[in-house]
N, C-alpha and C positions, 0 to 999 in steps of 0.2 A: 847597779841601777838598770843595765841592759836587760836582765833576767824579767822584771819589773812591767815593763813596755812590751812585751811580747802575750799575747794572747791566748790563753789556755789553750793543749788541742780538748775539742770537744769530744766528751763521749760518746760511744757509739749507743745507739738505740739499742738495750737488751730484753726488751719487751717479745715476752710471749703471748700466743692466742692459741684460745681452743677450738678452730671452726662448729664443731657437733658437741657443745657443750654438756647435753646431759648427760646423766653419768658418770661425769668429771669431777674430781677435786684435787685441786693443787694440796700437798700437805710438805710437811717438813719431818725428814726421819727425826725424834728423839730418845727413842731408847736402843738398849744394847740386844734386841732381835736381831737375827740376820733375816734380812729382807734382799732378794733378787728381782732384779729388773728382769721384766719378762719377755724381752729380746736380747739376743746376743750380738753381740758386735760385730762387721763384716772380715770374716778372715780366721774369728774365735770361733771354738769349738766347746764356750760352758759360759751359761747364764753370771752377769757380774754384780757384785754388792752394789747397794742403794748403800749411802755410808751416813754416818749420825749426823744429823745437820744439814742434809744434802734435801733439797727440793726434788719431787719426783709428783708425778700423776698417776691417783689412782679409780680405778676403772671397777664395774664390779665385782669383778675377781682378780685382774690382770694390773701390774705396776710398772710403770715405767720411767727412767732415768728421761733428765731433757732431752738430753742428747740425743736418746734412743723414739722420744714420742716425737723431735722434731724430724729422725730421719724417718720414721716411718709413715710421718703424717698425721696422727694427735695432733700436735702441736705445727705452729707457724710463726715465723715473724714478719710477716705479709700482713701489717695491719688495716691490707685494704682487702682481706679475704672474703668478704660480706659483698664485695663488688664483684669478685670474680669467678665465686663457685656457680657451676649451673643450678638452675633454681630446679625446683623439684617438680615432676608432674605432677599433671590434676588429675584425678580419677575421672576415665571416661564419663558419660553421662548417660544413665539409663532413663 
């Protein structure tokens, strides 16, 4: 009954964002291609499989593993990234 009374630990937030969304699409590997993620990992020295089933971002030419678009910045879990990117210039005014 102790087990019972005690309050789930909650999940962690595993929500991704794409700050510069065009050009972006989340997809799901399903066939037996071999597809490489188009960074390598820090320390490796050879591009790593995207693996069947596995969630990856494609660019339009370029794919990447989460892992790989949240280290290099694609990807964020900063759901307040709309607040904090610098906004963009105006074009001078002629």
């Amino acid at each position: 009954m102790a087990a019972a009374s005690t309050p789930p630990t909650p999940l962690p937030d595993a929500r991704l964002y794409v700050p510069n969304q065009e050009g972006w699409e989340a997809k799901i590997k399903l066939d037996t291609e071999k597809v490489y993620c188009y960074a390598k990992l820090p320390g490796e020295e050879y591009f790593h499989l995207i693996l069947n089933g596995e969630i990856f971002l494609q660019g339009e030419i370029e794919k990447y593993c989460l892992r790989c678009a949240l280290r290099i910045g694609v990807a964020t879990q900063d759901r307040l990234f709309w607040q904090n990117r610098v906004g963009k210039r105006r074009p001078p005014a002629v």
